[in-house]
One Martini backbone bead per residue (centre of mass of N, CA, C, O) as a GRO file, in nm:
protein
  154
    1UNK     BB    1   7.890  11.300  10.929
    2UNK     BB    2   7.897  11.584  11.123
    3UNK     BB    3   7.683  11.651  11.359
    4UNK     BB    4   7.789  11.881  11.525
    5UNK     BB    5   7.850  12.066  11.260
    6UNK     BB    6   7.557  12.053  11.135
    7UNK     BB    7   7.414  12.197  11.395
    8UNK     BB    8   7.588  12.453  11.409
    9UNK     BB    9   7.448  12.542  11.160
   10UNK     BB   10   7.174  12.548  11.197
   11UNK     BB   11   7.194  12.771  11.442
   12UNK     BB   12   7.309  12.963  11.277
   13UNK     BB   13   7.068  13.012  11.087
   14UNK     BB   14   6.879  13.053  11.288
   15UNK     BB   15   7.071  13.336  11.435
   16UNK     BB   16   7.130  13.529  11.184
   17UNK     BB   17   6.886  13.741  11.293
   18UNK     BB   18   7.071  13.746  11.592
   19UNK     BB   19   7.361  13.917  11.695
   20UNK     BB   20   7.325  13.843  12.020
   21UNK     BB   21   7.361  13.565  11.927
   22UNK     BB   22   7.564  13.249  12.044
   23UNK     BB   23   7.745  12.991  11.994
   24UNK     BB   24   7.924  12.775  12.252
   25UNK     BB   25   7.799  12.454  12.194
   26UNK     BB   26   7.815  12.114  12.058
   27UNK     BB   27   7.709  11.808  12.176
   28UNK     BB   28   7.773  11.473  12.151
   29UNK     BB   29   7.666  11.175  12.306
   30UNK     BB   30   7.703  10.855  12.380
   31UNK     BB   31   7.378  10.860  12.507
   32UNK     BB   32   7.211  11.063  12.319
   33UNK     BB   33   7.304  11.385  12.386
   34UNK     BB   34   7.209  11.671  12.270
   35UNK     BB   35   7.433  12.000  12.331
   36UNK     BB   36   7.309  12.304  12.324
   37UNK     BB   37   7.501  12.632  12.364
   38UNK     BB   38   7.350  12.940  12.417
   39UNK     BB   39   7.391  13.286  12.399
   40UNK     BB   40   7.369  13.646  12.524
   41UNK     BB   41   7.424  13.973  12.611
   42UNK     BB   42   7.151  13.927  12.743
   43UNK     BB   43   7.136  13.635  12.680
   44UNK     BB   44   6.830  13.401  12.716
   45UNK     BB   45   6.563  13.234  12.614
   46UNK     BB   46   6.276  13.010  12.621
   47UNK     BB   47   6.188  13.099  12.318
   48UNK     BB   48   6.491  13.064  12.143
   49UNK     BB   49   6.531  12.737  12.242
   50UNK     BB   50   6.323  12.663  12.119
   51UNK     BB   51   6.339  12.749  11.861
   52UNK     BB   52   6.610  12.601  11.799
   53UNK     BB   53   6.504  12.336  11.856
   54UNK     BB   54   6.281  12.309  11.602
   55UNK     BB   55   6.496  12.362  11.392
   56UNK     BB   56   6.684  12.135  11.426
   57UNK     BB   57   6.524  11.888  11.469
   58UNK     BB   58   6.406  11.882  11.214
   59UNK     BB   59   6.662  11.873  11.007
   60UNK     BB   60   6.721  11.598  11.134
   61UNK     BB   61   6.512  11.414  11.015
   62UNK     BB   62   6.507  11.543  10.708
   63UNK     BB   63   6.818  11.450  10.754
   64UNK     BB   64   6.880  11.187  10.851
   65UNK     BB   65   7.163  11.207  11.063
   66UNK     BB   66   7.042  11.023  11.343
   67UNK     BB   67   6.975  10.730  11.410
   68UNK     BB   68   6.979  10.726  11.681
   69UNK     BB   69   6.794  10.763  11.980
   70UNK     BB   70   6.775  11.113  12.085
   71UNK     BB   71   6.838  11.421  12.306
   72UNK     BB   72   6.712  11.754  12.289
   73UNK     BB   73   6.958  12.061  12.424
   74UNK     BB   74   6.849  12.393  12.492
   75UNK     BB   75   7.071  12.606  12.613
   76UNK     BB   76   7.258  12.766  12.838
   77UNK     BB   77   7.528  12.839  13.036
   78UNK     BB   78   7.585  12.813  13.321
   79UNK     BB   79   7.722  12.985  13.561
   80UNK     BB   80   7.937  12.793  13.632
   81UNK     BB   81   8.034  12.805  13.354
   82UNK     BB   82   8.293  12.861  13.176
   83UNK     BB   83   8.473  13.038  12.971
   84UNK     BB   84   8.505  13.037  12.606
   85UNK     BB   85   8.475  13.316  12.488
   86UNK     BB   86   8.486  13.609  12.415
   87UNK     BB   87   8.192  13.700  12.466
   88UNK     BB   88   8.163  13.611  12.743
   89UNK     BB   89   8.326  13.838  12.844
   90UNK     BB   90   8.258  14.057  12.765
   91UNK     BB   91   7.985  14.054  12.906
   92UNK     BB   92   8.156  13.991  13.179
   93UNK     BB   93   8.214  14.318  13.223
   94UNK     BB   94   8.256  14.363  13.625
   95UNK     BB   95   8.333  14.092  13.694
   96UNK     BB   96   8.415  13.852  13.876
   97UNK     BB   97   8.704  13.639  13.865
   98UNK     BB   98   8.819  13.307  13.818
   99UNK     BB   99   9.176  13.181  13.728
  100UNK     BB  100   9.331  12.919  13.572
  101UNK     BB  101   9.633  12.853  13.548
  102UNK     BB  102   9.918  12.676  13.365
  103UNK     BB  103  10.095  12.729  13.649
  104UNK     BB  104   9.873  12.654  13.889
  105UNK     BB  105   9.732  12.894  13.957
  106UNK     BB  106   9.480  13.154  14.132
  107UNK     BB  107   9.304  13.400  14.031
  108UNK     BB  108   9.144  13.739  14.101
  109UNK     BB  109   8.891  13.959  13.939
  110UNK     BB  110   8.819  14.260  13.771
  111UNK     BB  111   8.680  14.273  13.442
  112UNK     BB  112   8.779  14.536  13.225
  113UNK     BB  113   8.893  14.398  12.951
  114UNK     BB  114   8.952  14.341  12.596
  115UNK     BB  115   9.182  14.149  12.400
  116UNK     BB  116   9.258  13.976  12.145
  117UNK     BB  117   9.453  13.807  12.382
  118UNK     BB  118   9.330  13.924  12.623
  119UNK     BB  119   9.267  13.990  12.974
  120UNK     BB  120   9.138  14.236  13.199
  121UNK     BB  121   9.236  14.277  13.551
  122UNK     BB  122   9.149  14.380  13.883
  123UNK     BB  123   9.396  14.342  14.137
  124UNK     BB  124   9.421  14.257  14.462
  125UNK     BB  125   9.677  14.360  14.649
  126UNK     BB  126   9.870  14.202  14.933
  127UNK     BB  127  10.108  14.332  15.160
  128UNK     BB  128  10.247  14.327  15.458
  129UNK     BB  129  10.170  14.615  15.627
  130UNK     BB  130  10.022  14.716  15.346
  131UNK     BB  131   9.812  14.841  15.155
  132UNK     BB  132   9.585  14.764  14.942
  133UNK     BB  133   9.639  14.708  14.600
  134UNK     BB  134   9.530  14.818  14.273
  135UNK     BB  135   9.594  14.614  13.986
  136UNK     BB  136   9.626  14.601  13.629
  137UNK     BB  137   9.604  14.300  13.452
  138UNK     BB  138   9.736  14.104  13.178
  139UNK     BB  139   9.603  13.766  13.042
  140UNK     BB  140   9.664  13.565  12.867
  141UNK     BB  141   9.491  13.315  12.666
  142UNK     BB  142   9.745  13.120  12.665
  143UNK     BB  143   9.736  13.103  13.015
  144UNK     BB  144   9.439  12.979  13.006
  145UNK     BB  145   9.222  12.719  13.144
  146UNK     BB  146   9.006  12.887  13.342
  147UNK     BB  147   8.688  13.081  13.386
  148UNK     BB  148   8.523  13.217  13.618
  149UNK     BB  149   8.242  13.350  13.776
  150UNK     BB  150   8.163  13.499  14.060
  151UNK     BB  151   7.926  13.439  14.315
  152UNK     BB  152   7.721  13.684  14.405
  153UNK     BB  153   7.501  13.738  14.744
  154UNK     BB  154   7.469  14.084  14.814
   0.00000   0.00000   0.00000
C-alpha cells in the first residue's frame, strides 16, 4: 500500500467537510517523519492541524498502515517554502513574488492573478536614462522552476 496515497486520502476525507482547506503535500520520509501539509484559503490554524493529525494517526493504527515507528507533522507550508498549487497563487495574489525560471532566469514581480496555465504579474521594467515602467507579463506554469512570496517587513 501507497502510504503517501493512503495518508492523503485520510486528510482528504478529514477536510472534506472544509472548501476553504486543501493538502499541499504528506511525505513519508526514510527516517520515520510522515510530513502532511495542509493549507487554507485564510491560512489554517493549530485546532485543524490537531483535528487532521489525530484523524490521520487513529486510521493509520486502525489500518497498521506504518509498521514501524514513525513521528506525525501536520503544519502549514512555511513562509518561505515555494508555491506549488494554483490554489496557493490564488491566496497569494498581491503579494511580491520571486521566480525561478527554466531559462536561469529570475523575475520579481506582483501576482495579480492567475489562468488555466499562467500566473500574471506586474513587473517593475527600468531601462537606462528612463522612467521604470510597470508591465504586466504572463508566465506560462511550466517554464517556472521555483515560486516564493518574497516577505516584506515594512
Amino acid at each position: 500500500m501507497d502510504i503517501e496515497k493512503r495518508v492523503t486520502q485520510l486528510v482528504e476525507e478529514k477536510i472534506a467537510d472544509r472548501p476553504d482547506l486543501f493538502v499541499v503535500s504528506v511525505k513519508m520520509h526514510s527516517n520515520g517523519k510522515l510530513v502532511i501539509l495542509v493549507d487554507g484559503e485564510k491560512g489554517i490554524g493549530i485546532a485543524d492541524c490537531a483535528a487532521i493529525s489525530r484523524h490521520v494517526g487513529f486510521h493509520l493504527e486502525e489500518e497498521n498502515v506504518i509498521e514501524n515507528a514513525y513521528n506525525l507533522e501536520v503544519s502549514s507550508p512555511g513562509i518561505d517554502a515555494p508555491l506549488v498549487l494554483p490554489r496557493q497563487y490564488v491566496k497569494n495574489v498581491g503579494r511580491q513574488l520571486t521566480i525561478k525560471m527554466a531559462d536561469g532566469n529570475k523575475r520579481e514581480g506582483k501576482l495579480t492573478g492567475m489562468t488555466e496555465d499562467a500566473i500574471v504579474i506586474e513587473e517593475t521594467k527600468k531601462e537606462k536614462g528612463k522612467k521604470a515602467e510597470i508591465i504586466e507579463s504572463a508566465i506560462p506554469l511550466e517554464q517556472i522552476i521555483e515560486t516564493k512570496v518574497l516577505i516584506s517587513f515594512k
